[in-house]
The first five atom37 places (N, CA, C, CB, O) and aatype in JSON, in Angstrom:
{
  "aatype": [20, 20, 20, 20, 20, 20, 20, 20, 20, 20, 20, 20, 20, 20, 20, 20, 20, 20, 20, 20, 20, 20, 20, 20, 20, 20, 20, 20, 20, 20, 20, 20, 20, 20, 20, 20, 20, 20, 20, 20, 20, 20, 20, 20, 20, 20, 20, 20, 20, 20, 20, 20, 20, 20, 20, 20, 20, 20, 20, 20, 20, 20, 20, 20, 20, 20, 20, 20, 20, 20, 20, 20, 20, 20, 20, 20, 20, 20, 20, 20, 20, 20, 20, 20, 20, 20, 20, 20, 20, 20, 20, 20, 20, 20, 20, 20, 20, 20, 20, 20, 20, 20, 20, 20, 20, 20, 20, 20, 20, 20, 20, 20, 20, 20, 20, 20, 20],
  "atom_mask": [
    [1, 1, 1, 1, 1],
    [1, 1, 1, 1, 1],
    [1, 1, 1, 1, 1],
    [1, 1, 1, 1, 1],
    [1, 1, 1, 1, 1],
    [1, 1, 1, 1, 1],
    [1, 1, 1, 1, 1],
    [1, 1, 1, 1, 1],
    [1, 1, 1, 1, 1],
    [1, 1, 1, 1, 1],
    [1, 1, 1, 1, 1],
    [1, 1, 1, 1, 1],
    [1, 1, 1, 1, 1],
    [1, 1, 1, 1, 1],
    [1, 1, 1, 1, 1],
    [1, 1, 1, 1, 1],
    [1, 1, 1, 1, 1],
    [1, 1, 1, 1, 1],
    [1, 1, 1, 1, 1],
    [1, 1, 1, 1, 1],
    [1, 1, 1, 1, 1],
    [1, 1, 1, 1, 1],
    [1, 1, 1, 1, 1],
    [1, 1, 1, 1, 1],
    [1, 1, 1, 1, 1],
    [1, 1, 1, 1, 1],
    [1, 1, 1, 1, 1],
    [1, 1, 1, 1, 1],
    [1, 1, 1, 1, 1],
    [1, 1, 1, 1, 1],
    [1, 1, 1, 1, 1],
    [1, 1, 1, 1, 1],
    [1, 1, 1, 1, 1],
    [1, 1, 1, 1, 1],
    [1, 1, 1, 1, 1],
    [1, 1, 1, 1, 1],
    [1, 1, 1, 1, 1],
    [1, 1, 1, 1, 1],
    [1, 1, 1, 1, 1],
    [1, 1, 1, 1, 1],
    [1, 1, 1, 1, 1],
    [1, 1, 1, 1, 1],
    [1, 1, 1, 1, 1],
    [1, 1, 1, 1, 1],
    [1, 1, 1, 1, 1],
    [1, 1, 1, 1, 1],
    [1, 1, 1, 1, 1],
    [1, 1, 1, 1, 1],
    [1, 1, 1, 1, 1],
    [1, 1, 1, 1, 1],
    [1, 1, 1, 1, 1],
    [1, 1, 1, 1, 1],
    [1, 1, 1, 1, 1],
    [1, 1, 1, 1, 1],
    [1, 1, 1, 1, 1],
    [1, 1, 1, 1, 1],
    [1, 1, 1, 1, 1],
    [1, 1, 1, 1, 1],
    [1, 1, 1, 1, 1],
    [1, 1, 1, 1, 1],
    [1, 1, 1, 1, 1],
    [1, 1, 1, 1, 1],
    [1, 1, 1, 1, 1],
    [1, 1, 1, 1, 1],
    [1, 1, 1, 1, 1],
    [1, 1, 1, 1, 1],
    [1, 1, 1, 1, 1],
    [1, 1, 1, 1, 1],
    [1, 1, 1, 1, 1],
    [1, 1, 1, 1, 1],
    [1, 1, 1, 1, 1],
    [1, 1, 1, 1, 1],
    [1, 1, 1, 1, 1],
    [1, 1, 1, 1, 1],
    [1, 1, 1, 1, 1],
    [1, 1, 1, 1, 1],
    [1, 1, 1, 1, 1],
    [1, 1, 1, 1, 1],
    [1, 1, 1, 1, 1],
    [1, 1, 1, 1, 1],
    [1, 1, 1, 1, 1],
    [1, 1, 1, 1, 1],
    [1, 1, 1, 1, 1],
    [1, 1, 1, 1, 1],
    [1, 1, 1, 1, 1],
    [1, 1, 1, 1, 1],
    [1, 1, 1, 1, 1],
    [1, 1, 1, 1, 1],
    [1, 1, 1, 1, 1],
    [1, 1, 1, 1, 1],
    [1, 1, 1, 1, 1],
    [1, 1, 1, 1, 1],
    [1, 1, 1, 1, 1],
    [1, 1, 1, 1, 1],
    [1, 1, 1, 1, 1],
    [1, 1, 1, 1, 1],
    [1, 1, 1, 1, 1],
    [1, 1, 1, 1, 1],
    [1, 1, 1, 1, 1],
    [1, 1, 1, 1, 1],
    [1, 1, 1, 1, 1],
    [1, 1, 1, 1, 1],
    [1, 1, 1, 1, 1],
    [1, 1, 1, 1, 1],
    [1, 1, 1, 1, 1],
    [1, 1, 1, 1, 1],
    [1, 1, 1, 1, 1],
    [1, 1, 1, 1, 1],
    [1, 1, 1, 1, 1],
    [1, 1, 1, 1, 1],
    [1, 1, 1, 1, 1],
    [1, 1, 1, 1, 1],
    [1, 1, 1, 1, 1],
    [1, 1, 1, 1, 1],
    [1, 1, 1, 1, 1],
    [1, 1, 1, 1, 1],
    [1, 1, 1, 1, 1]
  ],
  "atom_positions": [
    [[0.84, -1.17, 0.0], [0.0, 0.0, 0.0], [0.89, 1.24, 0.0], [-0.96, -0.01, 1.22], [1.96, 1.38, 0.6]],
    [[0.27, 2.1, -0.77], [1.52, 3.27, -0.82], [1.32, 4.21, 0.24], [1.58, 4.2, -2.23], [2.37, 4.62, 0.74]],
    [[0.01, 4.76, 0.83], [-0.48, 5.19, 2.01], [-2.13, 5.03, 2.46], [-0.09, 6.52, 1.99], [-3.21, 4.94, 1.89]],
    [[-1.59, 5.06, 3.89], [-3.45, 4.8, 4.31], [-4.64, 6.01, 4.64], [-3.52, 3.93, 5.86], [-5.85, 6.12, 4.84]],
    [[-3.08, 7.03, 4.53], [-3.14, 8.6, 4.96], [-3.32, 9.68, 4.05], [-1.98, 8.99, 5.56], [-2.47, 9.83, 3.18]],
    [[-4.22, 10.39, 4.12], [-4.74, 11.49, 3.41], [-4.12, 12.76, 3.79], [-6.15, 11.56, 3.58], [-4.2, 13.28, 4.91]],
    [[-3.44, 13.26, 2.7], [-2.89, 14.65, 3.74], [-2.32, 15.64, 2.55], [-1.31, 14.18, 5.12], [-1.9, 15.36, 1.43]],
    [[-2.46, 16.83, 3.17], [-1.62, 18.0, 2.13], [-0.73, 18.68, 3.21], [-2.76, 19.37, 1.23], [-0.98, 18.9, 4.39]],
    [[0.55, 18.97, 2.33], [2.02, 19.7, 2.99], [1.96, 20.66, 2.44], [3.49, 19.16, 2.81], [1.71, 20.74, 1.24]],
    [[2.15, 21.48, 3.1], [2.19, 22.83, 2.16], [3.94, 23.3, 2.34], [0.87, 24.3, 2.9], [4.42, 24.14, 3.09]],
    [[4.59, 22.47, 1.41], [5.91, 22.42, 1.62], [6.97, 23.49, 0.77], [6.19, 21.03, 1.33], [8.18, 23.36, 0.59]],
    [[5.92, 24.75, 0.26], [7.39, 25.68, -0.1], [7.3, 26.51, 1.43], [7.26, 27.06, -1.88], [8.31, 26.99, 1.96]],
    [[5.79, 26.59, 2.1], [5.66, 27.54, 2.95], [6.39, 26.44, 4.35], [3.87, 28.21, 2.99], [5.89, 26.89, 5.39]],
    [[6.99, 25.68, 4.58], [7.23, 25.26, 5.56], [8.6, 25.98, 6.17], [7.18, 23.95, 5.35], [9.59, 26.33, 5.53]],
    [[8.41, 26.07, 7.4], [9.88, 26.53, 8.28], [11.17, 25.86, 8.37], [9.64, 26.58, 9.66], [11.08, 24.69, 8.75]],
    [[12.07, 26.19, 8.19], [13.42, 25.53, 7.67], [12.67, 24.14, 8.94], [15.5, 26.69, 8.07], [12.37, 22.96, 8.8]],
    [[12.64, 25.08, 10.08], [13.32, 23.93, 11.46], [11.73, 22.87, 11.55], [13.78, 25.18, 13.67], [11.34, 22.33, 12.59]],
    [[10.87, 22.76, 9.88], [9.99, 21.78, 10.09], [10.6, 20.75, 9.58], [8.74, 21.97, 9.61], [10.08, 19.63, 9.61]],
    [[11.83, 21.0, 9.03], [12.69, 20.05, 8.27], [13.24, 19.15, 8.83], [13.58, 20.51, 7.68], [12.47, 18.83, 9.74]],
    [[14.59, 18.17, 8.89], [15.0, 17.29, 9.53], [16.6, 17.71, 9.09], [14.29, 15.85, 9.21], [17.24, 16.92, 8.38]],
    [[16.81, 18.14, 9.24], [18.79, 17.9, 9.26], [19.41, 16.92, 9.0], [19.53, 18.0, 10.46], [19.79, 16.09, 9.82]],
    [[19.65, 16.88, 7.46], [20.31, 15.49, 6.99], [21.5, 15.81, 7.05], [20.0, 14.89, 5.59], [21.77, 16.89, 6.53]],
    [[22.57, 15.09, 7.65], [24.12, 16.08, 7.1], [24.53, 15.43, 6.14], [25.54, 16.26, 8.13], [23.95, 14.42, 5.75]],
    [[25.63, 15.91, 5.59], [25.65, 15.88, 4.48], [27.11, 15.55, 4.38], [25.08, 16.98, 3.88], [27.86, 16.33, 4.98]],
    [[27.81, 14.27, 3.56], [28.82, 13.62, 3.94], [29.91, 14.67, 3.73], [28.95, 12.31, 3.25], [29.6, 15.58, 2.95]],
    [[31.02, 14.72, 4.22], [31.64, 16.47, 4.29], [33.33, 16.03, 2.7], [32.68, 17.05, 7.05], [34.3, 16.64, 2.27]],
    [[32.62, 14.58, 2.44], [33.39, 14.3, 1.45], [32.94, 14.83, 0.13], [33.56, 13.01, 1.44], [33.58, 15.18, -0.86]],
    [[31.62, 14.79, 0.38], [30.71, 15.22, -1.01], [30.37, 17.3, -1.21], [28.75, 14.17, -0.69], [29.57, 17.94, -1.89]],
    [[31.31, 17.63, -0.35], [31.0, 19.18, -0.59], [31.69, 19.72, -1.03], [30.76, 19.94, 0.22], [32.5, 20.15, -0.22]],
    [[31.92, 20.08, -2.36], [32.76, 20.94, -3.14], [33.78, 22.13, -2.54], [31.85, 21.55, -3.99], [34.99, 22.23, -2.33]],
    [[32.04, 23.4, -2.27], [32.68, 24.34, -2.03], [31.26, 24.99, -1.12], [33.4, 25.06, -3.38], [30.08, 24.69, -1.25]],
    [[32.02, 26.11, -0.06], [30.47, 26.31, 0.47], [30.49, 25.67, 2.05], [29.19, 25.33, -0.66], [31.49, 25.25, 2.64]],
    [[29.32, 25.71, 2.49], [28.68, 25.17, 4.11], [27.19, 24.62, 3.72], [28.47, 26.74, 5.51], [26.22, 25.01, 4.36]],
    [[27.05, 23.8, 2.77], [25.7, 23.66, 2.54], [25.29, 22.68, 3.84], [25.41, 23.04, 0.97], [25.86, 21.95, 4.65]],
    [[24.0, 23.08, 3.55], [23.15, 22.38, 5.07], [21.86, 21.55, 4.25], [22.29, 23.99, 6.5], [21.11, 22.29, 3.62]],
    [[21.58, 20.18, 4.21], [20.48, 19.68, 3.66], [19.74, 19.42, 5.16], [20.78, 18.34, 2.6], [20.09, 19.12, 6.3]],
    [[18.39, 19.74, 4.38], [17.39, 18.91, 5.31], [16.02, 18.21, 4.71], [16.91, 19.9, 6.42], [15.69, 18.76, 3.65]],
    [[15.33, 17.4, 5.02], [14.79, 16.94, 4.52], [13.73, 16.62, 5.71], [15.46, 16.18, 3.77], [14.05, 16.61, 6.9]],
    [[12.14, 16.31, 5.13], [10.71, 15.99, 5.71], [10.58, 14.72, 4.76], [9.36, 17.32, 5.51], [10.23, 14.87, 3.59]],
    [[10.82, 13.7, 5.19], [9.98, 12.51, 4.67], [8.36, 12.43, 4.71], [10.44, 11.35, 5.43], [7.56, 12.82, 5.56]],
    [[8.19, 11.79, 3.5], [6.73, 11.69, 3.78], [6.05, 10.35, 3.33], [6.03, 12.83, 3.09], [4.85, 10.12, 3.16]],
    [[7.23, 9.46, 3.16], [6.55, 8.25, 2.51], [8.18, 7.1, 1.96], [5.34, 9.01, 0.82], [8.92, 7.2, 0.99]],
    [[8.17, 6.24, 2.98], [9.36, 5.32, 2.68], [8.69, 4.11, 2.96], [10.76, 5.53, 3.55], [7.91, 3.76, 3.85]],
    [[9.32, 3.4, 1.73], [8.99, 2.05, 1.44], [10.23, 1.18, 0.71], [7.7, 2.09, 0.53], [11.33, 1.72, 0.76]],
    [[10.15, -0.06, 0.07], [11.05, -0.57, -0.56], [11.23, -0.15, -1.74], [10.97, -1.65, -0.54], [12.35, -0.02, -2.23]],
    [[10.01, 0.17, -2.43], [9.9, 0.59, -3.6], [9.67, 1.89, -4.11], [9.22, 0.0, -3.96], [9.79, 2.07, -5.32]],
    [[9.3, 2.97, -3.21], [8.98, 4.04, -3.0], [9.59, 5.24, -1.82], [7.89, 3.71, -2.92], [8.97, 5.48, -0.78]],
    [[10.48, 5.7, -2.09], [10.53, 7.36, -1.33], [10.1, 8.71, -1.87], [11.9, 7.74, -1.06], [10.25, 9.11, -3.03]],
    [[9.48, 9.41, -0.71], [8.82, 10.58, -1.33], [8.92, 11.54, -0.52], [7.49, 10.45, -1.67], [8.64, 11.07, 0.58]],
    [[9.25, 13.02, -0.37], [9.62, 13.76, 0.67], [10.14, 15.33, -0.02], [10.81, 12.86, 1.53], [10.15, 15.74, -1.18]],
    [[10.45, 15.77, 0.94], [11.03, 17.42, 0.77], [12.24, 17.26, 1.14], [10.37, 18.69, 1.68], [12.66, 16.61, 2.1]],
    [[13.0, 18.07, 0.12], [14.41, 18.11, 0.27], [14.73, 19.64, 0.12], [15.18, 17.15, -0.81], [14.16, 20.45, -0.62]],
    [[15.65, 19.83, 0.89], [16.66, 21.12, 1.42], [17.61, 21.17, 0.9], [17.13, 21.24, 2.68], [18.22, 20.11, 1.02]],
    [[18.3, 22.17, 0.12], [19.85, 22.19, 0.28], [20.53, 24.02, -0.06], [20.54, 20.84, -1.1], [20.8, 24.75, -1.02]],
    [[20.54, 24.03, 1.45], [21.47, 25.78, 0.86], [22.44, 25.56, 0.05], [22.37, 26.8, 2.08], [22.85, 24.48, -0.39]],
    [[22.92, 26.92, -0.18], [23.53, 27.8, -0.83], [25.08, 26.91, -0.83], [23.38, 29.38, -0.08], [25.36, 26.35, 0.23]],
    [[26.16, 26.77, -2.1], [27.2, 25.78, -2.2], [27.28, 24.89, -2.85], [27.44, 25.32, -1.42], [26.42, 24.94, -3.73]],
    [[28.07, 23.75, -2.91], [28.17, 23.21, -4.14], [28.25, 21.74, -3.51], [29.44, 23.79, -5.11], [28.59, 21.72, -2.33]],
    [[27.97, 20.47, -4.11], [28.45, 19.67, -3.34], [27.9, 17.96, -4.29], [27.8, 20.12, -1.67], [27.02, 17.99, -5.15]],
    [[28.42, 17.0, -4.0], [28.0, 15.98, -5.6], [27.56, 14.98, -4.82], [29.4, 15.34, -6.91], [27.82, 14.91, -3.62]],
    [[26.54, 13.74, -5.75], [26.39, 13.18, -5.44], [25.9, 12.31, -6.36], [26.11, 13.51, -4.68], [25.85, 12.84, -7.47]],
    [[25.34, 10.68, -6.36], [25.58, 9.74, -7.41], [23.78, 9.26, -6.99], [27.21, 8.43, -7.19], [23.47, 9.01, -5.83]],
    [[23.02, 9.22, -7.84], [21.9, 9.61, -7.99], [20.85, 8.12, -7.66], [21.88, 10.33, -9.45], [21.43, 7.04, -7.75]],
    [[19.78, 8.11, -7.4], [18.47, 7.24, -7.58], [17.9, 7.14, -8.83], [17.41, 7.7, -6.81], [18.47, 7.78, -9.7]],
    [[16.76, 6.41, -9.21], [15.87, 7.01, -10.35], [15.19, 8.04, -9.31], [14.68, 5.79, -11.27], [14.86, 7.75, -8.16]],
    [[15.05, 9.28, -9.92], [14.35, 10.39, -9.16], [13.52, 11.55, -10.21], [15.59, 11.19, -8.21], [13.96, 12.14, -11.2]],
    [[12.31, 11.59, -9.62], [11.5, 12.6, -10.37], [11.24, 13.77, -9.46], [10.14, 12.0, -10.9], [10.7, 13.36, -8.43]],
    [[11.4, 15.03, -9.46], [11.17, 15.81, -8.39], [10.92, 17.3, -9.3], [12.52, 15.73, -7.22], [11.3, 17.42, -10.46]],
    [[9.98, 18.75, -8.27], [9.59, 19.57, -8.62], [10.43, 20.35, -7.8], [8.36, 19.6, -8.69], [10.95, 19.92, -6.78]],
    [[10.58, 21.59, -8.29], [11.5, 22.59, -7.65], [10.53, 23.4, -6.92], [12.43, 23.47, -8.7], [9.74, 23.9, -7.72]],
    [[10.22, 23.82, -5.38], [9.0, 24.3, -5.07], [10.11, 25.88, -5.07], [7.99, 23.53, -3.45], [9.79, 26.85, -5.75]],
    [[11.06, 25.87, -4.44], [11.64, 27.37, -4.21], [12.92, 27.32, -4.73], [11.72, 27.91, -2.65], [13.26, 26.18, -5.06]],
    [[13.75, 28.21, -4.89], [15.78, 28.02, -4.75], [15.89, 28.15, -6.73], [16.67, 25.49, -3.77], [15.02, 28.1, -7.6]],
    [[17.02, 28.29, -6.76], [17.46, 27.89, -8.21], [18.83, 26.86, -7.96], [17.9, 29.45, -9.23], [19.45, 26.82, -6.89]],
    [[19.16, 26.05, -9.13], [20.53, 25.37, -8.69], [21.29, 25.28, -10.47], [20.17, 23.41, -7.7], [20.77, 25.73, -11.49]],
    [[22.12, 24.83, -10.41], [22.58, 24.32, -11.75], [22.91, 22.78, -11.44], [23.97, 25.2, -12.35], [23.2, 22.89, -10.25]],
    [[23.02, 21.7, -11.66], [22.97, 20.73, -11.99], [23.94, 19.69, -13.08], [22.0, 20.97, -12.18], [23.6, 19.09, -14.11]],
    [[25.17, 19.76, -12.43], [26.1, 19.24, -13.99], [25.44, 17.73, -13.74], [28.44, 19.29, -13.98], [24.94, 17.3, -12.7]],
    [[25.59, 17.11, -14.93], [25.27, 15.37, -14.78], [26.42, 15.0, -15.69], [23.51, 14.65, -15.44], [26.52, 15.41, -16.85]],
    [[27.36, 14.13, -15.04], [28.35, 13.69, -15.87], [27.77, 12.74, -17.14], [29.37, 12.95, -14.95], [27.17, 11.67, -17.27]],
    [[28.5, 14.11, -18.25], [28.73, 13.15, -19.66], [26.8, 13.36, -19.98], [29.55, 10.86, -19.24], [26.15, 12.36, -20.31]],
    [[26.15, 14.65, -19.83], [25.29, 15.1, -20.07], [24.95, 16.49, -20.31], [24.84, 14.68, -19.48], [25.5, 16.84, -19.26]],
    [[24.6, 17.37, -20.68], [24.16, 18.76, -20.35], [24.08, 18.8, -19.12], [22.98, 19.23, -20.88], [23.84, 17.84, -18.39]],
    [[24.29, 20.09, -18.74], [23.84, 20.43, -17.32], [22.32, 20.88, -17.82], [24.87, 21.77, -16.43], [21.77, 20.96, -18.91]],
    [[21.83, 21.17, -16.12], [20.57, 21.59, -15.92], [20.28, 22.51, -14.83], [19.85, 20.58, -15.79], [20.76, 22.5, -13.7]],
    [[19.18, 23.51, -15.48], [19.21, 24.71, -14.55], [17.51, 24.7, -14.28], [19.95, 26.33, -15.36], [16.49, 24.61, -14.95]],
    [[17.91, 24.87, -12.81], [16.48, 24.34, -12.3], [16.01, 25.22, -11.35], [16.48, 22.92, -11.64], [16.81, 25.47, -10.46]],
    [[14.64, 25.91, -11.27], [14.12, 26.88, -10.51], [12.7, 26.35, -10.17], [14.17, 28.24, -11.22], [12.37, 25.21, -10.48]],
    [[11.95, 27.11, -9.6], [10.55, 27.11, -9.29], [9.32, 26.52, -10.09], [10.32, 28.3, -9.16], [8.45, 27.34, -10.38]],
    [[9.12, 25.23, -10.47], [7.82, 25.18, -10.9], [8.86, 24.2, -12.1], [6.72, 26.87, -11.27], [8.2, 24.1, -13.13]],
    [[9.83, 23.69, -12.22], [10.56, 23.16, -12.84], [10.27, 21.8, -12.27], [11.81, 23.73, -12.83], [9.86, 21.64, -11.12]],
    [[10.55, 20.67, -13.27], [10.36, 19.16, -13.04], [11.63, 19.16, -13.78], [8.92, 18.21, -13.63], [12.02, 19.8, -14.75]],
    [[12.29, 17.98, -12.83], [13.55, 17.1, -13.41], [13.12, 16.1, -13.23], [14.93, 17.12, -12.89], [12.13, 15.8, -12.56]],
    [[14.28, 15.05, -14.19], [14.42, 13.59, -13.73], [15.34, 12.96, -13.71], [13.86, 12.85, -14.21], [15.73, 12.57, -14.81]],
    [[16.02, 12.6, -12.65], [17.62, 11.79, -13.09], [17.55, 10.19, -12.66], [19.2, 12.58, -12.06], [16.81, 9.65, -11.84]],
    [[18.5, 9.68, -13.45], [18.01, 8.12, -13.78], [19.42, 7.75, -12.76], [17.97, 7.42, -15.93], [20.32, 8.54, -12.48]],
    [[19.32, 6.57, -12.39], [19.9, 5.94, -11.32], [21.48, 6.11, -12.04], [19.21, 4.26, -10.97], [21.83, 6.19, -13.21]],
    [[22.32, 6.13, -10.58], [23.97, 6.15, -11.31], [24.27, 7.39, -11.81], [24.22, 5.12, -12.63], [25.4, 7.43, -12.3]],
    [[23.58, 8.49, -11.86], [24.14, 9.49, -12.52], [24.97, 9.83, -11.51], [23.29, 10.53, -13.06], [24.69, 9.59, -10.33]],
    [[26.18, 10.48, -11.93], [26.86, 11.07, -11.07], [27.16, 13.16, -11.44], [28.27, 9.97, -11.1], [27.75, 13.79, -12.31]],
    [[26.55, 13.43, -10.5], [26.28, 14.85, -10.32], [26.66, 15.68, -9.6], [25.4, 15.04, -10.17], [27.1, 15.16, -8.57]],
    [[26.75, 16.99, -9.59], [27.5, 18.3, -8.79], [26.0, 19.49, -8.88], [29.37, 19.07, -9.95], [25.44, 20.07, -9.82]],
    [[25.84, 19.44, -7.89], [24.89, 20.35, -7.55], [25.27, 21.89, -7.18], [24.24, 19.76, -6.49], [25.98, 22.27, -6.24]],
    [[24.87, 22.37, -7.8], [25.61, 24.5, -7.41], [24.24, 24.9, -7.16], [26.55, 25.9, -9.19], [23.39, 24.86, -8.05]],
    [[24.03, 25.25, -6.13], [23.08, 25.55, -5.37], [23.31, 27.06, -4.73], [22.97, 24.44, -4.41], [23.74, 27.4, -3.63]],
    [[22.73, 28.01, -6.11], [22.47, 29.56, -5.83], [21.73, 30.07, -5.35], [22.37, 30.22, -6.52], [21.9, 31.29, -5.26]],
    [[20.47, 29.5, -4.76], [19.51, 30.27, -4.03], [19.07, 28.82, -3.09], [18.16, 31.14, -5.14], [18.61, 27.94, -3.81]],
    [[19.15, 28.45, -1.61], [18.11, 27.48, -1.43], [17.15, 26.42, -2.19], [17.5, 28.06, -1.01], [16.12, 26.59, -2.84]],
    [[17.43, 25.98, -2.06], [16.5, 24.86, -3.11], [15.65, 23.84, -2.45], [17.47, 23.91, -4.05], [16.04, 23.11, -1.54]],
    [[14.69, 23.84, -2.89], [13.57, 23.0, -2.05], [12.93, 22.4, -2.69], [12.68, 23.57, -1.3], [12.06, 23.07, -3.25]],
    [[12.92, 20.98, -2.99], [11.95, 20.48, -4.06], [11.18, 19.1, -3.41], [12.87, 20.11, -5.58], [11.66, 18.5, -2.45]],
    [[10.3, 18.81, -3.89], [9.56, 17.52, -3.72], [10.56, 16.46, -4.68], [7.78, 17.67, -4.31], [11.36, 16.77, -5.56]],
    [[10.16, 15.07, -4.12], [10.7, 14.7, -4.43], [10.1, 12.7, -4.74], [11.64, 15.37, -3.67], [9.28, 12.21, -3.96]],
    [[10.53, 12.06, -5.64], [9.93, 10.71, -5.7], [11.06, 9.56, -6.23], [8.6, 10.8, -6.73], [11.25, 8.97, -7.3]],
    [[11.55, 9.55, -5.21], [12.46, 8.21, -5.7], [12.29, 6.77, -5.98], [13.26, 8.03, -4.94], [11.83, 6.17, -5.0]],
    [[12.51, 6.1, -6.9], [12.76, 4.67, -6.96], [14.11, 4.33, -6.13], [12.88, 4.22, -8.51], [15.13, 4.72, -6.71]],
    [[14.36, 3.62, -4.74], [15.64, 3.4, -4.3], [16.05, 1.68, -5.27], [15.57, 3.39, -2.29], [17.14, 1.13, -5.13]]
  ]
}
């Protein structure tokens, strides 16, 4: 069952500190003090779904299948051995498992998010 629960987040308007403080491995940060946090809202074997955080800085990481909406922030997005991608408000991405990526994160970025783990 994917949920038994009925509910709306109103997740651009949420308060940083409704978030959860993921840290963030200090191997994977370029450049910067970025701070992730994240609100889960749905983990399963086959399914993660949630709000993700990440200030201002740069920092990489090697990807899920993931579909996600940009609710606030802008970022750029290199994907190795792809175009980059520049992603703001009201923007949908999708990155396919194994990508390996560098996130530049110019304004806060806050997006929903739906992973295949």
């Amino acid at each position: 069952m994917f949920t038994d629960v009925a509910r709306v987040v109103r997740a651009s308007a949420l308060a940083d500190s409704e978030l959860e403080v993921d840290a963030i491995d200090p191997a994977k940060v370029v450049s910067g003090d970025p701070e992730v946090r994240v609100l889960p809202l749905h983990d399963s074997d086959d399914l993660t779904v949630g709000v993700w955080q990440h200030s201002t800085g740069v920092s990489t990481d090697v990807e899920a299948d993931e579909v996600f909406v940009v609710l606030t922030g802008s970022a750029t997005i290199a994907v190795e051995g792809a175009p980059d991608l520049h992603v703001g408000p009201g923007d949908v991405g999708v990155l396919p498992a194994g990508a390996r990526t560098t996130w530049t994160v110019h304004e806060t970025l806050r997006k929903v998010y739906v992973v295949r783990p």
